[in-house]
C-alpha positions as CSV (number, residue, x, y, z in Angstrom):
1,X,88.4,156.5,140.2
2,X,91.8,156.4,138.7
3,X,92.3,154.6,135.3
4,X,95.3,152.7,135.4
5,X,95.1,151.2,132.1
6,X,94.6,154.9,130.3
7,X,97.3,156.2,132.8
8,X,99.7,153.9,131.0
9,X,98.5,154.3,127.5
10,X,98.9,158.1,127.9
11,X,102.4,157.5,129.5
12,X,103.7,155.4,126.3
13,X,102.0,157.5,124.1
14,X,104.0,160.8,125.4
15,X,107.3,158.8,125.0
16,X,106.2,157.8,122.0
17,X,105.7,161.6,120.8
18,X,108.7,162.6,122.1
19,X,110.7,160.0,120.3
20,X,108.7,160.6,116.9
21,X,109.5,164.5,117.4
22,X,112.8,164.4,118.1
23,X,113.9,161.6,115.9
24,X,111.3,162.5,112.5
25,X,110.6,165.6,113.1
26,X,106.9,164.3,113.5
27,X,104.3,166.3,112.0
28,X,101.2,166.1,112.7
29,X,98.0,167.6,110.9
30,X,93.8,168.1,111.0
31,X,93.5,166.3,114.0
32,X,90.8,169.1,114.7
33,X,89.1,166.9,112.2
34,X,88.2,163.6,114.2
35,X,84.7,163.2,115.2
36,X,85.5,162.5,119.1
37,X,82.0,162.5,120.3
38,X,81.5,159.4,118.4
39,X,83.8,155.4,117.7
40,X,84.9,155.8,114.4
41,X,87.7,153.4,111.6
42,X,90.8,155.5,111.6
43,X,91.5,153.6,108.1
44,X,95.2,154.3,107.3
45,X,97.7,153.3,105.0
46,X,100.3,151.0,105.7
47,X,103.9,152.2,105.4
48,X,105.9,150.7,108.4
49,X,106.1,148.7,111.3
50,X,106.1,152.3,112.9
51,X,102.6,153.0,111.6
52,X,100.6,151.6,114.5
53,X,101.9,154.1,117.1
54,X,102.0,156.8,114.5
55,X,98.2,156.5,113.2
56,X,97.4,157.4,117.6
57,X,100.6,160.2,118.5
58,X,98.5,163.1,120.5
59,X,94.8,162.2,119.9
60,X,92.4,163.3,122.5
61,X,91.5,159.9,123.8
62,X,93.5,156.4,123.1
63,X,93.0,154.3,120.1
64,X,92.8,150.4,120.0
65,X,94.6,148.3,116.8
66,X,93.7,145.3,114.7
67,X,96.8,143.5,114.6
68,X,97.7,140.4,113.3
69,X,97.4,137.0,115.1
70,X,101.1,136.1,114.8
71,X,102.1,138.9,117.0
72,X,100.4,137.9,120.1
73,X,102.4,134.3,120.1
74,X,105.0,135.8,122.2
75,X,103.6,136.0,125.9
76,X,105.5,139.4,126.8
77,X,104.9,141.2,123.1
78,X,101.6,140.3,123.7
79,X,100.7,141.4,126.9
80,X,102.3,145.2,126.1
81,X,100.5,145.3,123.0
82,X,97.0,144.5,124.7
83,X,97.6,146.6,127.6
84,X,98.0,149.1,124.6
85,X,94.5,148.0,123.3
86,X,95.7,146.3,121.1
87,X,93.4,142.5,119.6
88,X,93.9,139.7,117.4
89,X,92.7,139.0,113.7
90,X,93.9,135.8,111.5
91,X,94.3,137.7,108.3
92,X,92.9,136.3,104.9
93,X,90.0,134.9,107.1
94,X,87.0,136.1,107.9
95,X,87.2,135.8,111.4
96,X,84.0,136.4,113.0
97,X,85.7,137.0,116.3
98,X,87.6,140.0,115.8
99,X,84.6,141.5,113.3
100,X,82.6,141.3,116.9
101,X,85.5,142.1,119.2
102,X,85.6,145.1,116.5
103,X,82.3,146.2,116.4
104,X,81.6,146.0,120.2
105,X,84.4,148.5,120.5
106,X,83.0,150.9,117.7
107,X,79.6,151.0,119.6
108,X,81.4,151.9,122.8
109,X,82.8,155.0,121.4
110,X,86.6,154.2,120.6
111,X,88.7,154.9,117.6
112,X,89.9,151.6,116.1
113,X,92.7,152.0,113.9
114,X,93.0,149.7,110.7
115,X,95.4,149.3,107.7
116,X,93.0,147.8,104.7
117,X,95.5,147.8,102.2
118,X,96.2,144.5,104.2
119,X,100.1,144.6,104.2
120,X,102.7,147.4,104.2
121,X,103.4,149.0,101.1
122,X,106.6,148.3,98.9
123,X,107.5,151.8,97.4
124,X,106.1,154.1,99.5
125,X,102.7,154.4,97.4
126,X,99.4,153.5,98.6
127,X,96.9,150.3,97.1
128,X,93.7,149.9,96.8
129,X,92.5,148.9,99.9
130,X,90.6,146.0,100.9
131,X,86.5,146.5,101.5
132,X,85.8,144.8,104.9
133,X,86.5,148.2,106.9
134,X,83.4,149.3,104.7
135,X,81.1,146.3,106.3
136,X,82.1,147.8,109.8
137,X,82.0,150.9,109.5
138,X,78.2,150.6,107.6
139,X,77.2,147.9,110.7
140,X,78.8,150.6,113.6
141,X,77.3,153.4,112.6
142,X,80.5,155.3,112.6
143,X,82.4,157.2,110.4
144,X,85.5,156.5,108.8
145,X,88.7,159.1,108.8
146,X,91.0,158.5,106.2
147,X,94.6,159.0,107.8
148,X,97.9,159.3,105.5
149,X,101.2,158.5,106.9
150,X,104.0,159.8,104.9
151,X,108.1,159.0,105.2
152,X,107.7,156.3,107.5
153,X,108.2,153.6,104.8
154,X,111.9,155.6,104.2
155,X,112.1,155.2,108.0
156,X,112.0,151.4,108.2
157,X,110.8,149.8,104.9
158,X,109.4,145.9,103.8
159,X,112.5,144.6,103.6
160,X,114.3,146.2,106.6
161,X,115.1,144.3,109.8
162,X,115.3,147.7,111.7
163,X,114.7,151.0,111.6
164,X,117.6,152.2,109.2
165,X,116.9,156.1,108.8
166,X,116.2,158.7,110.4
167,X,113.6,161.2,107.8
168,X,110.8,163.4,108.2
169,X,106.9,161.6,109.2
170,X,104.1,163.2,108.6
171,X,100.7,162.3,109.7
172,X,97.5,163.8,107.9
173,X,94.1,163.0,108.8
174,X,91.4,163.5,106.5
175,X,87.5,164.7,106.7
176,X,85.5,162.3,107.9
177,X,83.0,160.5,106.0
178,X,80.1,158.2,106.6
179,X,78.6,154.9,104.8
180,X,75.4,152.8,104.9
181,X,74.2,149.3,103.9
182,X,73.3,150.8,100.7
183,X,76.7,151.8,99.6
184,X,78.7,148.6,97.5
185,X,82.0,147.9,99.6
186,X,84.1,148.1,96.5
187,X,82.9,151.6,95.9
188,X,84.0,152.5,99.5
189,X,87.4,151.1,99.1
190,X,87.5,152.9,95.7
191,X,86.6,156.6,97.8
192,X,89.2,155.6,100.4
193,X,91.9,155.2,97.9
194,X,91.2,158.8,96.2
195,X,91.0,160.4,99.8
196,X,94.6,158.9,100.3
197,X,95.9,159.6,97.1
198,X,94.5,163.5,97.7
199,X,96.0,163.6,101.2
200,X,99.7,161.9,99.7
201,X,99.5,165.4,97.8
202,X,99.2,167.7,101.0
């Protein structure tokens, strides 16, 4: 049975690749590395508005997004971004509906992309990032791949309205790694933040 749905997310995705390789030069790196037979927290940092469609360019199967709630109040922007797998969180809460809307895709095999730092950096350089992909990933089951996105906070920073140039992105994923209930949150976000810092060197 054709899959209209994945038809479309593997049409915007190509575009998508063609823009970021003609336009930044796109790199892309250690994609051998994500653990497709399994869901699994792509856990990225958060550079750009760009970031979203970067953290997914050329994986074997499509990704779905946390994305904020204020994004889906326009009826158009929000039906292309759920078509694109794409679902709603009110950040600073603890909203129990998107942990379960979250969870329920984990267990169904998908890769669910997320930006704990919690906001897009302001010079380029990763934060610490915030514990609750931890929680998830310990009550999934699934592993979590640290993903670096470099030059894309050059490409359209904080404070931009647009993109505003036109340099080099490169996306690096990282070895997977797994968690349980026994690990302390804080000392997972602390691991994620090394693995960044390691693959910001690459």
């Amino acid at each position: 049975m054709i899959n209209i749905r994945n038809i479309w997310f593997r049409s915007m995705q190509a575009v998508s690749l063609l823009c970021g390789t003609v336009f930044f030069r796109l790199r892309l790196f250690y994609r051998g590395r994500l653990p497709y037979e399994s869901g699994a927290i792509l856990a990225s940092n958060h550079q750009s508005f760009l970031d979203p469609v970067l953290a997914g360019l050329a994986l074997e199967k499509p990704i779905h997004f946390m994305a904020r709630s204020t994004l889906f109040k326009n009826p158009l922007f929000s039906l292309l971004i759920r078509s694109l797998n794409a679902f709603p969180v009110e950040r600073g809460t603890a909203d129990l509906k998107a942990t379960k809307e979250t969870l329920r895709r984990l267990k169904n095999g998908n890769f669910v992309v997320m930006f704990p730092e919690g906001t897009r950096t302001r010079d380029g350089s990763v934060i610490m990032p915030k514990p609750g992909f931890a929680m998830l990933a310990s009550r999934a089951g699934v592993p979590i791949v640290p993903v670096v996105i470099k030059g894309a906070y050059k490409a359209w920073r904080r404070q931009d309205k647009f993109i505003s140039r036109l340099p080099r992105i490169t996306v690096i994923y990282g070895e997977p790694f797994r968690v349980d209930r026994s690990c302390a949150p804080d000392d997972v976000s602390r691991m994620l933040y090394e693995k960044w810092r390691e693959l910001m060197k690459d």
